[in-house]
Backbone as CSV, one residue per row, in Angstrom:
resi,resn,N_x,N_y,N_z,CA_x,CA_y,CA_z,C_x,C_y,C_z
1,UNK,0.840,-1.191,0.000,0.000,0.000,0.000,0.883,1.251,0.000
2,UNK,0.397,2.064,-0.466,1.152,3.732,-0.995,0.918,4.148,0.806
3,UNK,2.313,5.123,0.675,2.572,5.240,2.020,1.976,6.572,2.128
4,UNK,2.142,6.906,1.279,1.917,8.654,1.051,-0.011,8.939,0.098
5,UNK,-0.608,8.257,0.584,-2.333,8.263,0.139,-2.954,9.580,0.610
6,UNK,-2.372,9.896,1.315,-3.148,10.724,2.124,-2.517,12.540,1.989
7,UNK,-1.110,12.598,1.380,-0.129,13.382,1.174,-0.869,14.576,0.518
8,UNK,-0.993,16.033,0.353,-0.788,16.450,-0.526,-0.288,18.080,-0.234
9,UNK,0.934,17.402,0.669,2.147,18.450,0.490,2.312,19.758,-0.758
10,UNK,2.532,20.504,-1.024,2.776,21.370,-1.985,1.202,21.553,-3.102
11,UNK,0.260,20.854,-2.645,-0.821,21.043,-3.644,-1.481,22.352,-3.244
12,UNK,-1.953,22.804,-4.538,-2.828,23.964,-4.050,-3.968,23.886,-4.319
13,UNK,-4.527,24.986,-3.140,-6.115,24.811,-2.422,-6.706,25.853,-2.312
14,UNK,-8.047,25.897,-2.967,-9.148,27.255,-3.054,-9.782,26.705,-2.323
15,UNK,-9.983,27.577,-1.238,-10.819,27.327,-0.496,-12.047,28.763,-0.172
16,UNK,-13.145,28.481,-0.575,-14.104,29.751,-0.454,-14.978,29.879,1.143
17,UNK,-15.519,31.143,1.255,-15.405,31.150,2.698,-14.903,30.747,3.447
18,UNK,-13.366,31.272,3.803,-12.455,30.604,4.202,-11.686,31.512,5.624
19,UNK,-12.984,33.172,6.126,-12.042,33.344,6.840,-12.939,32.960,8.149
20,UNK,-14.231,32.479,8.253,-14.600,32.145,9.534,-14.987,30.839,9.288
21,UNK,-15.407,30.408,10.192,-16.426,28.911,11.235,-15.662,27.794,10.227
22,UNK,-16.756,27.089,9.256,-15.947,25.722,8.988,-14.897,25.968,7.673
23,UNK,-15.250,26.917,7.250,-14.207,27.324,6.216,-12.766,27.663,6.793
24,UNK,-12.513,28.538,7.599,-11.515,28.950,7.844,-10.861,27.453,8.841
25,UNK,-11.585,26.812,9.509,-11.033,25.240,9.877,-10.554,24.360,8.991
26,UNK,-11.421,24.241,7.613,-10.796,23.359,6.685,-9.607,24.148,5.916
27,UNK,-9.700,25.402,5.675,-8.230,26.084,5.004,-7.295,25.948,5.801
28,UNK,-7.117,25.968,7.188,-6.027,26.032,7.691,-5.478,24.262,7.821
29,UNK,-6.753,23.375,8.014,-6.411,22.513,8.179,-5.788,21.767,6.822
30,UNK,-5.834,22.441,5.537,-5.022,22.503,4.354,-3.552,22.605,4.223
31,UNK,-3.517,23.865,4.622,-2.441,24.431,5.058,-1.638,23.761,6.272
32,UNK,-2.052,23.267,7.357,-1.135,22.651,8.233,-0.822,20.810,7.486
33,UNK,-1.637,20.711,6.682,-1.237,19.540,6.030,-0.094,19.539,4.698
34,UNK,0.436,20.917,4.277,1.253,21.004,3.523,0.866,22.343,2.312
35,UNK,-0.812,21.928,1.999,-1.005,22.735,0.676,-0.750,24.200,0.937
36,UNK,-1.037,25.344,-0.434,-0.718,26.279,-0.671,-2.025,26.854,-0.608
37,UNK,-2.463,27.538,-0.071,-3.898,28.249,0.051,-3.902,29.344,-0.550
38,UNK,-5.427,29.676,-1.518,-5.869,30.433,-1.881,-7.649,30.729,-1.523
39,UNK,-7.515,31.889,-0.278,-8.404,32.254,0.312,-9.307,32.954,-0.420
40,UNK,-10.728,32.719,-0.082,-11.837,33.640,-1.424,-12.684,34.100,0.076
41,UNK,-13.225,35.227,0.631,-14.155,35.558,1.638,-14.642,36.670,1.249
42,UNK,-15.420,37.335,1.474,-16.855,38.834,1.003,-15.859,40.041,2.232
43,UNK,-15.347,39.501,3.178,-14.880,40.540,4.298,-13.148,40.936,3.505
44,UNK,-13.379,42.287,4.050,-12.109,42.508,3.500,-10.316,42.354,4.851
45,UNK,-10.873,41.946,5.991,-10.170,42.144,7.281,-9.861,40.166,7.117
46,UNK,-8.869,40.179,6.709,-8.479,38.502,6.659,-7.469,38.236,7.694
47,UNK,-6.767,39.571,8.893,-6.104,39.106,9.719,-6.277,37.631,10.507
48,UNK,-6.704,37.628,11.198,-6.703,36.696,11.726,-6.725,35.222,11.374
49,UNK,-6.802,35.099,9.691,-6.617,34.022,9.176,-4.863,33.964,8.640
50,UNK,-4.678,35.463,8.048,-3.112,35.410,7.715,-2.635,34.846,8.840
51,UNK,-2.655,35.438,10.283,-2.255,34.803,11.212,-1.967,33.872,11.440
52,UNK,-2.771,32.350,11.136,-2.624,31.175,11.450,-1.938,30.376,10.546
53,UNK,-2.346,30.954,9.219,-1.048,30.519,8.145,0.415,30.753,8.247
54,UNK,0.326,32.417,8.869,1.853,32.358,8.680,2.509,31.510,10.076
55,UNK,1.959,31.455,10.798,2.284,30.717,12.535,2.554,29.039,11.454
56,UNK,1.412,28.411,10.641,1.813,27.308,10.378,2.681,27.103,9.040
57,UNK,3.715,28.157,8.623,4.338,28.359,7.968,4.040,28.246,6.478
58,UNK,2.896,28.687,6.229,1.809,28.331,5.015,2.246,29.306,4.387
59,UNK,1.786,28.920,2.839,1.489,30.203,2.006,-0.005,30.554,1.231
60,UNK,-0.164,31.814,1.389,-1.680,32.288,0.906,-1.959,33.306,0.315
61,UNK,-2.789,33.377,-0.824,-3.251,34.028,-1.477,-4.899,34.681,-0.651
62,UNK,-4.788,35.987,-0.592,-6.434,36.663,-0.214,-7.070,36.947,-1.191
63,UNK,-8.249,36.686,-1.719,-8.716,37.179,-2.319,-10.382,37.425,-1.969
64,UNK,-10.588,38.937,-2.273,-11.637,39.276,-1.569,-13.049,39.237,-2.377
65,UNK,-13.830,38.860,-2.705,-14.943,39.009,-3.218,-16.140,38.416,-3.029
66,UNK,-17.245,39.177,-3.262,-18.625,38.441,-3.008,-19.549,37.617,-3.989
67,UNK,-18.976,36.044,-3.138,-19.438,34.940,-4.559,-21.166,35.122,-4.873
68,UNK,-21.837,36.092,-4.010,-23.103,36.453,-4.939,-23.512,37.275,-5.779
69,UNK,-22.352,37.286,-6.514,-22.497,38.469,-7.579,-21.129,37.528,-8.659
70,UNK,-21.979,37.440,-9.574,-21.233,36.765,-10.973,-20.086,37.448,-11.433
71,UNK,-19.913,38.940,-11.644,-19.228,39.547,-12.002,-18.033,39.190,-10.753
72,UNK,-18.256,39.184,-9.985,-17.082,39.127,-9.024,-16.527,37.580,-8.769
73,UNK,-17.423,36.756,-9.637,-16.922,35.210,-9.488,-16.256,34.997,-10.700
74,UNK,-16.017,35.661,-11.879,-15.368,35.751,-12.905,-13.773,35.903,-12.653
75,UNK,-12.922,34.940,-13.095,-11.779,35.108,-13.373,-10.720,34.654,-11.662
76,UNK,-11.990,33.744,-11.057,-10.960,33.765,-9.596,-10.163,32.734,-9.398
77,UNK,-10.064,31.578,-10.188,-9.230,30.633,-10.735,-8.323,30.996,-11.308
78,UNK,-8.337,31.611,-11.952,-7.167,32.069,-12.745,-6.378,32.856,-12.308
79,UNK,-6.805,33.764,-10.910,-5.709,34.571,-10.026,-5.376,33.793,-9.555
80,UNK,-5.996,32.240,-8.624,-4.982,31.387,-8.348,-3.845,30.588,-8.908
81,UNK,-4.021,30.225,-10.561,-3.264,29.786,-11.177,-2.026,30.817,-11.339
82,UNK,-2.505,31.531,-11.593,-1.540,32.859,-12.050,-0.336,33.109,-10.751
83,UNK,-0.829,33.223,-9.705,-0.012,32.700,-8.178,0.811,31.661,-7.731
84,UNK,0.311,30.789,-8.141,0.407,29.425,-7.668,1.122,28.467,-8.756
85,UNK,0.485,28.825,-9.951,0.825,27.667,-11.596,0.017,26.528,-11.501
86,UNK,-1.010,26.480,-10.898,-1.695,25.106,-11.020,-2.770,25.593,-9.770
87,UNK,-3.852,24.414,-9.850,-5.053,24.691,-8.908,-5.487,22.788,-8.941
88,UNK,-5.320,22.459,-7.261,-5.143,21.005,-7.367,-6.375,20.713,-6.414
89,UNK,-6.855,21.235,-5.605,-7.994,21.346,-4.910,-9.074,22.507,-4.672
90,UNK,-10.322,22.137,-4.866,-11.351,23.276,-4.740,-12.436,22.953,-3.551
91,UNK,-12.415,23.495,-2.606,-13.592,23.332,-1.788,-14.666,24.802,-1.557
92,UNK,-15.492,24.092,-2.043,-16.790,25.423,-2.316,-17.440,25.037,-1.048
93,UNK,-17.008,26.196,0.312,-17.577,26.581,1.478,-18.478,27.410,1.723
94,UNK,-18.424,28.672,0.905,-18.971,29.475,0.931,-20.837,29.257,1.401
95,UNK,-21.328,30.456,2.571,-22.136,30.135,2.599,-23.022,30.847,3.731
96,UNK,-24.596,31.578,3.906,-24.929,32.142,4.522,-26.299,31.618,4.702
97,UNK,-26.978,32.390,5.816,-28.118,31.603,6.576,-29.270,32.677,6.506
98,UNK,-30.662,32.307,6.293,-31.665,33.323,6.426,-32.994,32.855,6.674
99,UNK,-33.115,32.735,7.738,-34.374,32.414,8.739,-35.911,33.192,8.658
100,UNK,-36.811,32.810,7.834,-37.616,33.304,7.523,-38.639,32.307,6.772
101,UNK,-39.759,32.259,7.859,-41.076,31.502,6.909,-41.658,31.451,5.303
102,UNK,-41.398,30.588,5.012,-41.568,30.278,3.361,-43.075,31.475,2.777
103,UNK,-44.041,31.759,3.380,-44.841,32.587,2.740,-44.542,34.108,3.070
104,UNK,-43.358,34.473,3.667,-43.132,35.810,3.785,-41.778,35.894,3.084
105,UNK,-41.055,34.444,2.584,-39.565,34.500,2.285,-39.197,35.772,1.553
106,UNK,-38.207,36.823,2.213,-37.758,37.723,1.216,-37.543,37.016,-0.308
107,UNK,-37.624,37.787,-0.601,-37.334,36.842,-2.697,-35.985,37.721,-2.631
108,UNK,-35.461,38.726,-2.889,-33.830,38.962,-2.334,-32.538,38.291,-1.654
109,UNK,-33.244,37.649,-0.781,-32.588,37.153,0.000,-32.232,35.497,-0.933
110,UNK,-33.546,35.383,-1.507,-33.689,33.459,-2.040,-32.247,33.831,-3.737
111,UNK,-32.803,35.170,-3.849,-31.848,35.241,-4.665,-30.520,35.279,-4.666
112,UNK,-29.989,35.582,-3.272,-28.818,35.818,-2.770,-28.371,34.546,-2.462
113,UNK,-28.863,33.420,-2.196,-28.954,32.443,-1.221,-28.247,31.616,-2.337
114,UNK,-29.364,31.311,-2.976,-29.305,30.731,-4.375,-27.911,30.758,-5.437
115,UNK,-27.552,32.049,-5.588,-26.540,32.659,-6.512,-25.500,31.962,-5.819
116,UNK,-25.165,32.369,-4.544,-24.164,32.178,-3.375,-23.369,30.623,-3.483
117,UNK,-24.646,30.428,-3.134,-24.630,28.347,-2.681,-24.880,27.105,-3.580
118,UNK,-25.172,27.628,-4.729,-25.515,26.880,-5.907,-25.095,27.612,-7.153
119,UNK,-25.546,28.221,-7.705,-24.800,28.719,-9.273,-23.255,28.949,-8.932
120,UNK,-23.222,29.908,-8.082,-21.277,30.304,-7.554,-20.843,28.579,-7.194
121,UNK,-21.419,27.891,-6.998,-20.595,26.539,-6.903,-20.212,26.078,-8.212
122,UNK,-21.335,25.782,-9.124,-21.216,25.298,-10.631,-20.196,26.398,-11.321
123,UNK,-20.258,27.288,-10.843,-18.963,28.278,-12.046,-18.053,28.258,-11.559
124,UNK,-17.672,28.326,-10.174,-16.280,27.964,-9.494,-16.004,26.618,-10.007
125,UNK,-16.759,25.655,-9.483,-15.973,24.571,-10.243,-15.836,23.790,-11.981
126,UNK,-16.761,24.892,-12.836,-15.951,24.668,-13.902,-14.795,25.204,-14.200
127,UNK,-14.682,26.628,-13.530,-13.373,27.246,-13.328,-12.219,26.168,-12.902
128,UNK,-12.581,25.400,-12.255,-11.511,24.659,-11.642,-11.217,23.950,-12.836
129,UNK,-12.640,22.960,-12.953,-12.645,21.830,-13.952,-11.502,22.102,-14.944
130,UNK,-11.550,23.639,-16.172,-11.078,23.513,-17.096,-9.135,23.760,-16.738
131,UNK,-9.112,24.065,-15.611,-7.600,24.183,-15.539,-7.052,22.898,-14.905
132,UNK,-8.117,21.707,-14.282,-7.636,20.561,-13.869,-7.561,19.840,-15.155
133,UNK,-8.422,19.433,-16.090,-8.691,18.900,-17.000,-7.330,19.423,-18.086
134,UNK,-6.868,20.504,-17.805,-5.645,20.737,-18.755,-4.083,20.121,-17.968
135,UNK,-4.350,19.961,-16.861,-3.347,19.724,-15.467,-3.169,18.454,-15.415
136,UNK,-4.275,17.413,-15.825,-4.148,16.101,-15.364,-5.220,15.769,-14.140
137,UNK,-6.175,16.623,-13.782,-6.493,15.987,-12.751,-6.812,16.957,-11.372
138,UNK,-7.909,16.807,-10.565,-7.796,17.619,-9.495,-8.771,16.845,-8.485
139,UNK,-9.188,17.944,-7.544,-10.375,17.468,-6.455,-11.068,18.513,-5.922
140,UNK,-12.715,18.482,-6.524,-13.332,19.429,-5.971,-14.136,18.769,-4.888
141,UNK,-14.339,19.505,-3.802,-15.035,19.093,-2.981,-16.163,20.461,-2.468
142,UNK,-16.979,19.781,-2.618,-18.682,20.815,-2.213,-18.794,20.575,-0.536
143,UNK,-19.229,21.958,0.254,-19.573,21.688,1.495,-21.179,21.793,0.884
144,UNK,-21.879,20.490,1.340,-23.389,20.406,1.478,-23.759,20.848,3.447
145,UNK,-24.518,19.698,3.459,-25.146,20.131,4.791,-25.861,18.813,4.661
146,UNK,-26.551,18.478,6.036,-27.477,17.992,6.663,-28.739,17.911,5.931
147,UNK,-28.903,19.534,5.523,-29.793,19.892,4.336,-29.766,19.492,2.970
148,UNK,-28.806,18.775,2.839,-28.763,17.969,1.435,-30.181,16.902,1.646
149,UNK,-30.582,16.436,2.605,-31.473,14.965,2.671,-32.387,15.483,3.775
150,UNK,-32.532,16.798,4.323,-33.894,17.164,4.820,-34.455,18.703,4.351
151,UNK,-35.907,18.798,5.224,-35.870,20.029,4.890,-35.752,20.844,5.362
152,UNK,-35.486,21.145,6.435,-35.499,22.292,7.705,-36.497,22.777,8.256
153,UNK,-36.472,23.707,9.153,-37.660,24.414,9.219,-37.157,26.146,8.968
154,UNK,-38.251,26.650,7.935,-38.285,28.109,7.921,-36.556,28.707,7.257
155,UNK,-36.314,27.617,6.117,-34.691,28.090,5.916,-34.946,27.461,4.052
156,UNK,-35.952,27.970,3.389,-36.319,27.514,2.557,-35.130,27.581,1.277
157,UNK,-34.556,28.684,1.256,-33.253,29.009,0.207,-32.273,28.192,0.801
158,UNK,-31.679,28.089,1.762,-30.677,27.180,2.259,-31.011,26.148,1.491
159,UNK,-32.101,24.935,2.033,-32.257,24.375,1.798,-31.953,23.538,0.180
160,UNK,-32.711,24.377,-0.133,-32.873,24.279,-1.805,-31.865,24.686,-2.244
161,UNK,-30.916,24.999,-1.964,-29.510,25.399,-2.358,-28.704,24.093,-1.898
162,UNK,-28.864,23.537,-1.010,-28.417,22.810,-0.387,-28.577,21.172,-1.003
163,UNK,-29.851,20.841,-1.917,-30.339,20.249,-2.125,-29.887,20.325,-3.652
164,UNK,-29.553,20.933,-4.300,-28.727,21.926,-5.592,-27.554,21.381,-5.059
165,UNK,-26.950,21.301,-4.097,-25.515,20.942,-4.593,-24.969,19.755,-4.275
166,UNK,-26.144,18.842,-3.616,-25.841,17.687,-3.810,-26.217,17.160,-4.919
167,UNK,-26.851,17.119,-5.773,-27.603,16.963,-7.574,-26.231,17.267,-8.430
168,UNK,-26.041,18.746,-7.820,-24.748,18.913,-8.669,-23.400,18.430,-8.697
169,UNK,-23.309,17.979,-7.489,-22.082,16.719,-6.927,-22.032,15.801,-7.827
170,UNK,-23.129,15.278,-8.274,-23.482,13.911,-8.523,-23.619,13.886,-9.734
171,UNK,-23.690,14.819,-10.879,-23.908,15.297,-12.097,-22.437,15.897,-12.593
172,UNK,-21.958,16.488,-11.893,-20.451,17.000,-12.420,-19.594,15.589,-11.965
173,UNK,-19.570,14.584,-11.328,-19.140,13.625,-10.762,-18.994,12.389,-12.291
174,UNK,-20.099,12.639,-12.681,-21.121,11.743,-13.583,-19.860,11.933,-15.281
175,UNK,-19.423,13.494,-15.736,-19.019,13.868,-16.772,-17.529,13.894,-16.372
176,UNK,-17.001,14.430,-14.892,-15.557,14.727,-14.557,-14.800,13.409,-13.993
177,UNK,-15.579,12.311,-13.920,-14.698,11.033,-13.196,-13.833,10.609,-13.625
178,UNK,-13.822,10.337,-15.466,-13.325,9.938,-16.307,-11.749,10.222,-16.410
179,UNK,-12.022,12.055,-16.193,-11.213,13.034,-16.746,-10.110,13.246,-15.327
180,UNK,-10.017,12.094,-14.337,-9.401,12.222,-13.298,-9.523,13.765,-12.050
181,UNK,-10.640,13.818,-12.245,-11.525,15.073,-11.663,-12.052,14.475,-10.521
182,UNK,-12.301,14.479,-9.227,-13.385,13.048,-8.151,-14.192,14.723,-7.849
183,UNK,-15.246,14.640,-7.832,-16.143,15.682,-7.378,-16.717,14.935,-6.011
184,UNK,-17.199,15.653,-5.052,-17.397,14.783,-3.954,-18.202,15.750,-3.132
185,UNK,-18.980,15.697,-1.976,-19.118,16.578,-1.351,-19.132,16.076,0.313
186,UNK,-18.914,17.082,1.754,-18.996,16.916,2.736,-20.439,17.433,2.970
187,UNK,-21.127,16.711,3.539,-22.580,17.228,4.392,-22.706,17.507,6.302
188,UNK,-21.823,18.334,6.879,-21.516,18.629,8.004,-23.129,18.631,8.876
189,UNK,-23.522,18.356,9.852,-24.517,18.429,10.836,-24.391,19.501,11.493
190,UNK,-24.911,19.216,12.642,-24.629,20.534,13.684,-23.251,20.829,14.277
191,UNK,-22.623,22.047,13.997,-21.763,22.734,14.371,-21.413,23.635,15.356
192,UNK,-20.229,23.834,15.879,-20.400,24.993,17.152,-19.812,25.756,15.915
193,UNK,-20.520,26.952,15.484,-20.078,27.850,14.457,-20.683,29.600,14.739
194,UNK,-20.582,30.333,14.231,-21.746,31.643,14.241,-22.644,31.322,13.613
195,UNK,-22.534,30.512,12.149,-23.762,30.987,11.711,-24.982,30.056,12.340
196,UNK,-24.979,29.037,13.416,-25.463,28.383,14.191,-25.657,28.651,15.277
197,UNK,-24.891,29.853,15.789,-25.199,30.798,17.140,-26.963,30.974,17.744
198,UNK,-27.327,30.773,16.386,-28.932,31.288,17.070,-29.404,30.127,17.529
199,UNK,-29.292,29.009,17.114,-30.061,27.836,17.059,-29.195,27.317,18.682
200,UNK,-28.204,27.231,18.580,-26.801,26.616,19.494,-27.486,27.354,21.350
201,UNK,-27.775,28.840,21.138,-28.083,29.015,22.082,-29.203,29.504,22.739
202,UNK,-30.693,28.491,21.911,-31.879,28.684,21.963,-31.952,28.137,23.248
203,UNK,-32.845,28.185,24.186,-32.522,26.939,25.569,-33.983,25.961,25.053
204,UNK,-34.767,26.321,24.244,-35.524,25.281,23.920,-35.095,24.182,23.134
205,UNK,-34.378,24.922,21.783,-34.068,23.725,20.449,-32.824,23.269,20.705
206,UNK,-32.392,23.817,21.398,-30.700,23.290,21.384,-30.716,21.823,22.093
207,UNK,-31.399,21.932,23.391,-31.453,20.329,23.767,-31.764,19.394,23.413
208,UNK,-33.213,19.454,22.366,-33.857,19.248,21.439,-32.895,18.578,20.529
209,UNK,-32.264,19.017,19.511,-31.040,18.865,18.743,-30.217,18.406,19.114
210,UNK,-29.748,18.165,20.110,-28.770,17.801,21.001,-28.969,16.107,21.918
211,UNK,-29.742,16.206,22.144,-30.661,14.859,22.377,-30.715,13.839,21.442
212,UNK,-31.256,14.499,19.720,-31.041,13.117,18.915,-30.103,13.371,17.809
213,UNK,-28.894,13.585,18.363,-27.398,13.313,17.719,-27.104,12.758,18.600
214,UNK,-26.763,11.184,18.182,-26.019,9.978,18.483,-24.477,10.247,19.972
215,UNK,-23.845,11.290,18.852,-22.534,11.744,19.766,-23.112,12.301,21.141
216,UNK,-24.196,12.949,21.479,-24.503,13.613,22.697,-23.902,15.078,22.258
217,UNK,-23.722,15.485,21.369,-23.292,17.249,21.784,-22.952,17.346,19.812
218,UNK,-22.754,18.862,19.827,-22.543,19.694,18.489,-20.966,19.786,18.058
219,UNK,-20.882,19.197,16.555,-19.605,19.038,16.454,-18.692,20.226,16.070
220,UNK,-17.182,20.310,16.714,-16.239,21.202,16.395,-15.645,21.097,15.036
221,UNK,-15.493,22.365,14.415,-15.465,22.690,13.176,-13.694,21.845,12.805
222,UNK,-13.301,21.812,13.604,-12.084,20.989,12.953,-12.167,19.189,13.293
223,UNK,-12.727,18.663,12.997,-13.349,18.043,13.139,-14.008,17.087,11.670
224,UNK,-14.094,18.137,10.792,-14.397,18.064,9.441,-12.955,18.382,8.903
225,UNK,-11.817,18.160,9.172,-10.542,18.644,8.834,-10.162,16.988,8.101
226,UNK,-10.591,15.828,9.018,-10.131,14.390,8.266,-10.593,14.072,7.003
227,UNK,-12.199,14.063,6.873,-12.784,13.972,6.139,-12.566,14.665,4.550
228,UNK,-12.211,16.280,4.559,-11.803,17.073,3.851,-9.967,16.190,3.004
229,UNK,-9.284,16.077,4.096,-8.110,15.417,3.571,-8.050,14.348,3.081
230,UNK,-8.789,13.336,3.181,-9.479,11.750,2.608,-10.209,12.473,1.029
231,UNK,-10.958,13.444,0.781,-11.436,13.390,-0.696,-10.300,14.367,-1.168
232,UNK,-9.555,15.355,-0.176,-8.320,15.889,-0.973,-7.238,14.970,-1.775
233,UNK,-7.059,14.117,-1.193,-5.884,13.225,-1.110,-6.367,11.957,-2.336
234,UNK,-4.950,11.588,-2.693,-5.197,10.067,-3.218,-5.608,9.310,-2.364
235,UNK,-6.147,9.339,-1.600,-6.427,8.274,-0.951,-8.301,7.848,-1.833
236,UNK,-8.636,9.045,-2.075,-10.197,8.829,-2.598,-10.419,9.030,-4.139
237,UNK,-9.494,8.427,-4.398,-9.467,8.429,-6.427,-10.487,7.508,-6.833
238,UNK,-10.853,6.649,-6.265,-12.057,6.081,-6.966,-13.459,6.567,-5.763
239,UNK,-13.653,7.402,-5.379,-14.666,7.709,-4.924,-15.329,9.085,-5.657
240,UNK,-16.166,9.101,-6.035,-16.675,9.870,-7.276,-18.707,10.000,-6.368
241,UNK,-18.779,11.716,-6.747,-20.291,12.156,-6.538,-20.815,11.235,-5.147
242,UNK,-19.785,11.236,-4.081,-20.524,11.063,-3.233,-20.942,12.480,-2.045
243,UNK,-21.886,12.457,-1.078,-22.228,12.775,-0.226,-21.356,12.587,1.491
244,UNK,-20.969,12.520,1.909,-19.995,11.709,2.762,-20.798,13.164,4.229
245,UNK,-22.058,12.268,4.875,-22.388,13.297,6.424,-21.149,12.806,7.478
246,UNK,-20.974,14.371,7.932,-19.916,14.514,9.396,-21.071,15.079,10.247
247,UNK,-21.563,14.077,11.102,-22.951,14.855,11.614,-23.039,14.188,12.557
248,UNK,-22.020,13.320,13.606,-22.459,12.655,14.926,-22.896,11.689,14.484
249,UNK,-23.773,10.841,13.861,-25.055,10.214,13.570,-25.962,10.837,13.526
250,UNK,-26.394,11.546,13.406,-27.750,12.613,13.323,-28.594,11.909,11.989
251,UNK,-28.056,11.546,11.084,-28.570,11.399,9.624,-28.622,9.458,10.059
252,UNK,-28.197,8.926,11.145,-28.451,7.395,11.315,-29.913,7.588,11.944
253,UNK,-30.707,8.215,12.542,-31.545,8.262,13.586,-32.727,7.825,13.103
C-alpha cells in the first residue's frame, strides 16, 4: 500500500469562505497539512486568518470578493493559477443563513442564497474543472449540509440550495470522473459555528437537537478537517459524486 495516500504536500487549495467557522477550519487545516492556500471571503479584514497561516508556515493568497455576484466570481481561478501555476484542490464553502417563513420569504434574499450556494458553486468549479482537466487531474469538494437529505424548518433558500448541490455533486461527478476530476461533497450536521449561534443558544431547540445526535453534543469545526483530507488526497481516487455526512449520527436516527 502507498505510504503517502493521504499526502498532498505542496498542492494547491481554493478554499471559499475561508475566513470564519468551517471554512476557515478546513483552510487552515489545508495548510497545516502542507497545501498552498488560496483564500476567497466577502470581508475585507483577513487578519486573523493570515495569522494562522503564517504561525503554520503556510502560504496564501487573499482574495476578496462576493461569490453572490457573478461579475465578481469571474476570473478567480485564474488569479490562483496565475499565483500558484496550477489549482489542485477546490472546496466550495462558501455560505450564509436566512431564517424566515416560506410565505413571507424575502425573494432577495432566495436570490442571494441561491446565486451564493448553488450557481457560484457550478462556475467555481468549472473554473476549476477547465484548468484541472488541462493539469491532469484535481479534487473538488462541495460543502453540502445535513440539508442535502432534509428540509429544515423556515430556511427555505438554504435548503434548496443545499439540495442543488448535492444533484450537482453527482452530475459533475457523472461527466468529470473519467477526466481524473473526483467531485465529492462533505454534508456537516450541527456545528459549534456563528452561523449556528442562534439555534446553538436557543434553551428550547438546542437540547432538542442535542438529544437526537447519536454523539450527545454539536460538532467542532475541525473536526471536518479528516474527512476534507481523505477526498483531498489520493487516498479517494475512486470515490466519485458522493455525499460523505460529518454529523455525529444525526442522519443514522
Amino acid at each position: 500500500m502507498k505510504s503517502n495516500l493521504f499526502n498532498i504536500q505542496g498542492k494547491v487549495a481554493l478554499v471559499t469562505g475561508a475566513r470564519r467557522g468551517l471554512g476557515q477550519a478546513m483552510a487552515t487545516g489545508l495548510v497545516e497539512a502542507g497545501a498552498k492556500l488560496v483564500a476567497v471571503s466577502s470581508g475585507a479584514d483577513c487578519r486573523e486568518l493570515r495569522q494562522i497561516v503564517k504561525k503554520l508556515g503556510g502560504e496564501m493568497l487573499y482574495l476578496q470578493a462576493d461569490l453572490a455576484d457573478r461579475r465578481q466570481r469571474a476570473g478567480l481561478v485564474a488569479k490562483a493559477v496565475k499565483r500558484f501555476g496550477r489549482l489542485d484542490i477546490l472546496v466550495n464553502s462558501a455560505g450564509i443563513q436566512h431564517r424566515q417563513p416560506a410565505l413571507d420569504f424575502d425573494l432577495g434574499k432566495w436570490d442571494q442564497i441561491v446565486s451564493l450556494m448553488m450557481t457560484g458553486v457550478f462556475e467555481l468549479s468549472q473554473q476549476a474543472a477547465r484548468v484541472m482537466v488541462a493539469q491532469g487531474g484535481g479534487k473538488i469538494i462541495n460543502i453540502g449540509s445535513i440539508s442535502c437529505f432534509q428540509g429544515g424548518w423556515t430556511v427555505a433558500a438554504y435548503t434548496a440550495a443545499k439540495h442543488g448541490v448535492a444533484g450537482l455533486t453527482k452530475a459533475l461527478a457523472n461527466e468529470w470522473a473519467s477526466k481524473n476530476i473526483h467531485v465529492n461533497a462533505i454534508a456537516p450536521g450541527y456545528f459549534d459555528t456563528e452561523m449556528c449561534a442562534a439555534v446553538k443558544n436557543d434553551p428550547v431547540r438546542e437540547p432538542k437537537i442535542r438529544e437526537r445526535i447519536p454523539a450527545g453534543r454539536w460538532g467542532k469545526p475541525e473536526e471536518l478537517v479528516g474527512t476534507l483530507l481523505f477526498l483531498a488526497s489520493d487516498a479517494s481516487n475512486y470515490v466519485d459524486g458522493q455525499i460523505l455526512a460529518v454529523d455525529g449520527g444525526w442522519m443514522g436516527r
